[in-house]
VOMIGU-766637 format. One record per residue (C-alpha): residue number from 0; x negated, y, z negated. Coordinates in nm, 4 decimals. Each point is the difference from the previous one (the first is absolute). Example, Ala and Ser with C-alpha at 12.3 -4.5 7.8 and 13.67 -1.06 7.14 Angstrom:
BEGIN
<pos: 0	X: -1.2300	Y: -0.4500	Z: -0.7800>
<pos: 1	X: -0.1370	Y: 0.3440	Z: 0.0660>
This chain:
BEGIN
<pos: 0	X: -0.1012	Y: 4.9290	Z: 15.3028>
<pos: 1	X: -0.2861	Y: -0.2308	Z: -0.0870>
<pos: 2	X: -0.0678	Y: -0.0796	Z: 0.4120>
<pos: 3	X: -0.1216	Y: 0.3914	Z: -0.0055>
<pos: 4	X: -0.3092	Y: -0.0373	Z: -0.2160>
<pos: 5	X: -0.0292	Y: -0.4011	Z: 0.0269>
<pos: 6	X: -0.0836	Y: 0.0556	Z: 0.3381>
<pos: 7	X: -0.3357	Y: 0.1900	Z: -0.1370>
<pos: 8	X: -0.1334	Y: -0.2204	Z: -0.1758>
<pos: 9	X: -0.3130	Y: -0.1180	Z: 0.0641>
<pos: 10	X: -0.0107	Y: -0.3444	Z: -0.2175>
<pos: 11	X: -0.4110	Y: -0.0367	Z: 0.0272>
<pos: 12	X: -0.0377	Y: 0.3491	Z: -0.1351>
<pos: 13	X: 0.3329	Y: -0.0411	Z: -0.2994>
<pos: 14	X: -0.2188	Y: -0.3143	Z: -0.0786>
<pos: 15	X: -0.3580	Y: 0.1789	Z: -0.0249>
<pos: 16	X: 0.1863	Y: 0.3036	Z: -0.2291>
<pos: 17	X: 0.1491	Y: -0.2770	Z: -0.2392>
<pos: 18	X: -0.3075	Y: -0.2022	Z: -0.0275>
<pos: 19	X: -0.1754	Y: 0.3585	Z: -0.1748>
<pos: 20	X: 0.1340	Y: -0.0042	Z: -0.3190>
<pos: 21	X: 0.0069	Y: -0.3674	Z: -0.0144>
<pos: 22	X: -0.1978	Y: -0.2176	Z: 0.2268>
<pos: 23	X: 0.2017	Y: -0.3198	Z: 0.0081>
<pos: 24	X: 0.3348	Y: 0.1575	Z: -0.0139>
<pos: 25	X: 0.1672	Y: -0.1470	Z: 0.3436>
<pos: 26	X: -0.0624	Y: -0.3116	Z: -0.0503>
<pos: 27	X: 0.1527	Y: 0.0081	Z: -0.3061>
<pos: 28	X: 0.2878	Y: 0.1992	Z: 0.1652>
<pos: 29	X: 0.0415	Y: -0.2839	Z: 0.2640>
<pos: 30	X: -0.0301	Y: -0.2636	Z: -0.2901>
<pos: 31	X: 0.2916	Y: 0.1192	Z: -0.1605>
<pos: 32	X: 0.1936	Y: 0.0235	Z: 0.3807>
<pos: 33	X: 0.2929	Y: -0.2476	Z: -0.0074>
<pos: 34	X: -0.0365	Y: -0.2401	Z: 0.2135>
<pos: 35	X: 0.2754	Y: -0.1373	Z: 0.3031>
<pos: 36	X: 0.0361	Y: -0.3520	Z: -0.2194>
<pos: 37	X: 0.0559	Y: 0.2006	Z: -0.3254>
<pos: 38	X: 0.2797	Y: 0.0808	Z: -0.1393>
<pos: 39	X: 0.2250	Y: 0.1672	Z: -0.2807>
<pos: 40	X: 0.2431	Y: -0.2230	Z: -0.2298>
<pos: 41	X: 0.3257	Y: -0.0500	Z: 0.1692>
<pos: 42	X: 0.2067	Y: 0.1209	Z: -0.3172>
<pos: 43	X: -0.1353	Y: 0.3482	Z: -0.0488>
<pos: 44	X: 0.0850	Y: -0.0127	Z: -0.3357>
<pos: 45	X: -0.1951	Y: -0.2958	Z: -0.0905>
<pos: 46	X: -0.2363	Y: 0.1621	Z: -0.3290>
<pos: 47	X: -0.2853	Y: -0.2782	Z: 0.0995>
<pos: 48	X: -0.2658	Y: 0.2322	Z: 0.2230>
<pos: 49	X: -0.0908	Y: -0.1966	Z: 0.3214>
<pos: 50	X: -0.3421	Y: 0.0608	Z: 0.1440>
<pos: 51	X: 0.1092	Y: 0.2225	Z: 0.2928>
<pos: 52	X: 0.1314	Y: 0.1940	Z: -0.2997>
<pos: 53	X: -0.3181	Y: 0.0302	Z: -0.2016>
<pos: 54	X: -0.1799	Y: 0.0718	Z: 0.3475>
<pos: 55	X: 0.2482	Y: 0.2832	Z: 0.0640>
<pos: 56	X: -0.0113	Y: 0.1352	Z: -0.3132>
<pos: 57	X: -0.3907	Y: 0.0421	Z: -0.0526>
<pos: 58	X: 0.0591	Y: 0.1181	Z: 0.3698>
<pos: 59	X: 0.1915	Y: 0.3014	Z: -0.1277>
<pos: 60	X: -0.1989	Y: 0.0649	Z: -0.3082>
<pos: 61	X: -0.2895	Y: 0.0139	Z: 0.2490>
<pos: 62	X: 0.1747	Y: 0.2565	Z: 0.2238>
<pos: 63	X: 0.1080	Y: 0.2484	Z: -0.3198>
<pos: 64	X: -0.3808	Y: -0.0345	Z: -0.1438>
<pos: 65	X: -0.1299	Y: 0.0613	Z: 0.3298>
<pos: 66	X: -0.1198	Y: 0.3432	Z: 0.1602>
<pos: 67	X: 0.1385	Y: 0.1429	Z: 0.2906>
<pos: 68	X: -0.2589	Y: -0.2187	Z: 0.2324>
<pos: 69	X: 0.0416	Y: -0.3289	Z: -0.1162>
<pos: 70	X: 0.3874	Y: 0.0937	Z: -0.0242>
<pos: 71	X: 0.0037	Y: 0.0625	Z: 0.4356>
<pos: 72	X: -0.1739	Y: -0.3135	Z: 0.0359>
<pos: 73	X: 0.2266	Y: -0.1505	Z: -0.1718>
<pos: 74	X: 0.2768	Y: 0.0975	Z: 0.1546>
<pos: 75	X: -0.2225	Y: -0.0703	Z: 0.3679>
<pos: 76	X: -0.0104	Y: -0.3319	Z: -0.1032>
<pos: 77	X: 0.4033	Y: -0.0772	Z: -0.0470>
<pos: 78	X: 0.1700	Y: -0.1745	Z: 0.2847>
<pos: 79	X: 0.3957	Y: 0.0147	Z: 0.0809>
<pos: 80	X: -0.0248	Y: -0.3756	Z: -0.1373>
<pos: 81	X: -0.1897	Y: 0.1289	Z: -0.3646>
<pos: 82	X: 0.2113	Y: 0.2716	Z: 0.0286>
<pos: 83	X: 0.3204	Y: -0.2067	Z: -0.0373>
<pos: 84	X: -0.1602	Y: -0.1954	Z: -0.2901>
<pos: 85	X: -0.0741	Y: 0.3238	Z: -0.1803>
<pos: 86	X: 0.3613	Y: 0.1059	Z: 0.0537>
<pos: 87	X: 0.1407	Y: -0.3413	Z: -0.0962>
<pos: 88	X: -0.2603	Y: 0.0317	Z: -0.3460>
<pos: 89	X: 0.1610	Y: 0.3188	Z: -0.0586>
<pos: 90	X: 0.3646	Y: -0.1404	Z: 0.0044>
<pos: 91	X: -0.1535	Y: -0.2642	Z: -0.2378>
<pos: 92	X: -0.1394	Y: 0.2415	Z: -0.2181>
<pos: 93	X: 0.3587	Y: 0.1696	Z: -0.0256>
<pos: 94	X: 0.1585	Y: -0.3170	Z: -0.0833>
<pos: 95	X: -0.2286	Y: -0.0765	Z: -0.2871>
<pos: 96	X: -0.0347	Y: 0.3819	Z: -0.1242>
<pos: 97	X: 0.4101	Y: -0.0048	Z: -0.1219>
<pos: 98	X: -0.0655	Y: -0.2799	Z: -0.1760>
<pos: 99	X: -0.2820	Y: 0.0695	Z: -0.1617>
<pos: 100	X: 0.0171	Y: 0.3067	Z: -0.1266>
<pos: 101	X: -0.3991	Y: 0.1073	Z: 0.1660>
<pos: 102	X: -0.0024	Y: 0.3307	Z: 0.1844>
<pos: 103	X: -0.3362	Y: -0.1085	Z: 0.1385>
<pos: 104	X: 0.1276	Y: -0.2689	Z: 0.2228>
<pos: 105	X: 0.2092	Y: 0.2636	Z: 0.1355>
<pos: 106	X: -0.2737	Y: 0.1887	Z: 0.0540>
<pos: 107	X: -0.1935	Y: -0.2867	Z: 0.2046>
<pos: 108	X: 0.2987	Y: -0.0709	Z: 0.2011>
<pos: 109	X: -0.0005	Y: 0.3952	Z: 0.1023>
<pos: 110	X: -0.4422	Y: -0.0609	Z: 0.0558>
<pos: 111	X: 0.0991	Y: -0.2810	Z: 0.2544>
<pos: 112	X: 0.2372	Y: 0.2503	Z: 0.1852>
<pos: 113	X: -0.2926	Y: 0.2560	Z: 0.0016>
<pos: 114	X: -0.2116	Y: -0.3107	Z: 0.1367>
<pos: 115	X: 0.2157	Y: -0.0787	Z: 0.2228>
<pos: 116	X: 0.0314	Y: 0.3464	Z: 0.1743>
<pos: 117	X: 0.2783	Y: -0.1071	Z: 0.2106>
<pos: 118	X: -0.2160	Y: -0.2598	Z: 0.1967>
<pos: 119	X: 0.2582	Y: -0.2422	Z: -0.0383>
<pos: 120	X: 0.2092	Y: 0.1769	Z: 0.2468>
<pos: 121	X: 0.3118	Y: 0.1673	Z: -0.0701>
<pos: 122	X: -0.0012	Y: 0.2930	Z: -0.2622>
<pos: 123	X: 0.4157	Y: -0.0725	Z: -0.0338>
<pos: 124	X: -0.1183	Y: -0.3447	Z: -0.1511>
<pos: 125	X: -0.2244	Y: 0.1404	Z: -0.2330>
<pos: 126	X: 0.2293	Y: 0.3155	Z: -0.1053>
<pos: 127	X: 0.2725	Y: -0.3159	Z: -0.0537>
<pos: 128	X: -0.2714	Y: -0.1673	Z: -0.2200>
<pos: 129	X: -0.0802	Y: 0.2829	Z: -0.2179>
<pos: 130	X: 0.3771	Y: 0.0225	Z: -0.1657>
<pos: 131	X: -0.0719	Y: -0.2714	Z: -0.2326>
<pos: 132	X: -0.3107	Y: 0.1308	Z: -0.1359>
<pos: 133	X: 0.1575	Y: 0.3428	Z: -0.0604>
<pos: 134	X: 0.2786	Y: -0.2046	Z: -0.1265>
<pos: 135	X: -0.2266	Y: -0.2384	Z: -0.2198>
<pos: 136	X: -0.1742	Y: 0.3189	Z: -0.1100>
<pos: 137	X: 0.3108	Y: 0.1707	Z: -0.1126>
<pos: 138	X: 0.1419	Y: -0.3262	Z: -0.1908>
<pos: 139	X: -0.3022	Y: -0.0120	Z: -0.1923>
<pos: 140	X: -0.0797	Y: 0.3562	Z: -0.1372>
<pos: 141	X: -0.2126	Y: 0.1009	Z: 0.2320>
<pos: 142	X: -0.0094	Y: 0.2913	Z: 0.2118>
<pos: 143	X: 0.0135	Y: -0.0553	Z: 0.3753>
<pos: 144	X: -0.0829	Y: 0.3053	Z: 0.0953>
<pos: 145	X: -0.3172	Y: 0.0316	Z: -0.1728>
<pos: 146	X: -0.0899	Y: -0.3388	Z: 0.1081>
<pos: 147	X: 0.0929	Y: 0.0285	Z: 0.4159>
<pos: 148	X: -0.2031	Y: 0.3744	Z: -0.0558>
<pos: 149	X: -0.3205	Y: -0.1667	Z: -0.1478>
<pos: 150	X: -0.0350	Y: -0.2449	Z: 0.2349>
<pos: 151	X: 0.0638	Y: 0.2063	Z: 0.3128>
<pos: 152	X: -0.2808	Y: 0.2087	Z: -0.1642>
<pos: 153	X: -0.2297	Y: -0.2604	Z: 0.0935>
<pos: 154	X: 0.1708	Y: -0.1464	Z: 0.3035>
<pos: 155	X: -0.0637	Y: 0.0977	Z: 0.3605>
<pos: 156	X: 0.1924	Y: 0.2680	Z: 0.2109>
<pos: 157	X: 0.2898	Y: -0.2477	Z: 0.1415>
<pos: 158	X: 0.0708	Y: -0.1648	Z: -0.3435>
<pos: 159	X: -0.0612	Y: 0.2867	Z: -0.2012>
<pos: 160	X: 0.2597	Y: 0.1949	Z: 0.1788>
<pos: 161	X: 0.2607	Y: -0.2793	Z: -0.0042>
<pos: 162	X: -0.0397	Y: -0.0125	Z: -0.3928>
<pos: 163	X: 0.0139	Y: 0.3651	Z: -0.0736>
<pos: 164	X: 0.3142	Y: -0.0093	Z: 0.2489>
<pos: 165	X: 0.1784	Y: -0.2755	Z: -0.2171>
<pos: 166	X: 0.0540	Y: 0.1731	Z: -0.2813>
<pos: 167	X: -0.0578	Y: 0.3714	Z: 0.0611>
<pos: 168	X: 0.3708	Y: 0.0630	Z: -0.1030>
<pos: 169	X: -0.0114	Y: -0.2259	Z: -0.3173>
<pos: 170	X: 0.3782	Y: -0.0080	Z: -0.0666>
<pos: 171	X: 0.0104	Y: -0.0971	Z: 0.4107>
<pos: 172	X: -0.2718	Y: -0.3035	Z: -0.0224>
<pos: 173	X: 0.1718	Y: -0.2889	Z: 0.2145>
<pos: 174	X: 0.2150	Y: -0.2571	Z: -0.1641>
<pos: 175	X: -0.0341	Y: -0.3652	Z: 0.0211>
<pos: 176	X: 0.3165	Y: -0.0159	Z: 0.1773>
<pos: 177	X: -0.1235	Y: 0.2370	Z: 0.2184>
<pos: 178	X: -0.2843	Y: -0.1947	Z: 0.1180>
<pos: 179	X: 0.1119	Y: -0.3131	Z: 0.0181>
<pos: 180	X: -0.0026	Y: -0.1933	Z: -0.3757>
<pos: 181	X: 0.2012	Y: -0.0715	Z: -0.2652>
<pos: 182	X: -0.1033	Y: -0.0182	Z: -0.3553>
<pos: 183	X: 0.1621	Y: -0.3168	Z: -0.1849>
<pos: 184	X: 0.0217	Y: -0.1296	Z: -0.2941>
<pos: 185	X: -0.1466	Y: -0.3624	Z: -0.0984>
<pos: 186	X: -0.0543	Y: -0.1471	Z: -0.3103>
<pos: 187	X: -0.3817	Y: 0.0560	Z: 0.0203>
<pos: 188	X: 0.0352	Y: 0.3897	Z: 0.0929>
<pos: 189	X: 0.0835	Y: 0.1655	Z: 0.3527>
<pos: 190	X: -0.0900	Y: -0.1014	Z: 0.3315>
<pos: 191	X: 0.0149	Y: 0.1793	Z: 0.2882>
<pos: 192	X: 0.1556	Y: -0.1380	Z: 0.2739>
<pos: 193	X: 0.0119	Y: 0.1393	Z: 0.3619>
<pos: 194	X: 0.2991	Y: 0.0801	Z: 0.2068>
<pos: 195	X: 0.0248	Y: -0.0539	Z: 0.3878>
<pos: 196	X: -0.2411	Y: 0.2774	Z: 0.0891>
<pos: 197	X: -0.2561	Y: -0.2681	Z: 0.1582>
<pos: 198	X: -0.2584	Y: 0.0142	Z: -0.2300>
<pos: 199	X: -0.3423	Y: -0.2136	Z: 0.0145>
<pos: 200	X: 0.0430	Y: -0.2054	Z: -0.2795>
<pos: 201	X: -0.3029	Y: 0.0174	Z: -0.2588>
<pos: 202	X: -0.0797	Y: -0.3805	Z: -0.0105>
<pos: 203	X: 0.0115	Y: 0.0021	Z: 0.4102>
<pos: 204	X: -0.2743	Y: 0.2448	Z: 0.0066>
């Protein structure tokens, strides 16, 4: 889905369009790239915010303040490597939105998918990763549905799509199980735990 209009793109011209509004935007982009040495905390749930994670997250409030041009080049400038560090940040995200209680982390992890635009590779992984944010979502009081919608509104045409998909029927949205995890209970709050599907674990990527 994304190969059909990633092949376009013409990454000196993307670059030129974001630079409009604000002239020093990609380098800040690329100074807020994750690097191949960085990495996320190994327990997911750990509350302390590593520096990939503040990186990531001013990453995504960058991409939802952003206009449609400095959105494309951001999304020209994501690897299959960032890629799987955005996905792995969204998992995170997850993990600390149950126990917290914050829709808005939600909401980042769901940014990082957008961000992400399936350049990490398989959409099955990400469509795997997505059931504990709608699950997170749901445990806290918020609304998934609302919150997959409003970020597809500002994702791009491959991501987008998968969103709407996930929960157009929202008494059908995909269950942990379904996907892969299991939600248990520790003293601390839930965890989510994957089951044998494979899955790139989020302090590998």
């Amino acid at each position: 889905m994304r190969a059909a209009y990633a092949i376009t793109w013409d990454r000196d011209a993307l670059e030129a369009a974001a630079r409009e509004r604000t002239p020093d935007f990609p380098e800040h982009v690329r100074a807020l790239l994750p690097e191949s040495d960085e990495h996320l905390p190994r327990d997911v749930t750990d509350p302390e915010r590593s520096p990939l994670d503040v990186k990531l997250t001013r990453l995504c409030e960058l991409y939802r303040a952003g206009g449609p041009a400095e959105r494309m080049f951001m999304l020209a400038s994501v690897s299959h490597s960032i890629g799987s560090k955005l996905q792995g940040f969204g998992f995170r995200m997850a993990a600390l939105a149950v126990r917290s209680g914050e829709v808005d982390l939600v909401r980042l992890g769901l940014i990082a998918h957008a961000i992400d635009d399936l350049a990490s590779g398989d959409v099955r992984d990400t469509l795997c990763l997505l059931a504990p944010l709608a699950d997170a979502a749901r445990r806290i009081g918020a609304d998934p549905v609302g919150l997959f919608s409003e970020v597809a509104a500002i994702a791009a045409p491959a991501m987008a799509a998968v969103l709407r998909d996930y929960v157009r029927n929202p008494a059908g949205i995909p269950s942990l199980g379904s996907m892969g995890f299991v939600a248990v209970e520790e003293a601390a709050g839930i965890r989510y735990r994957q089951g044998g599907f494979g899955l790139p674990k989020p302090h590998d990527s």
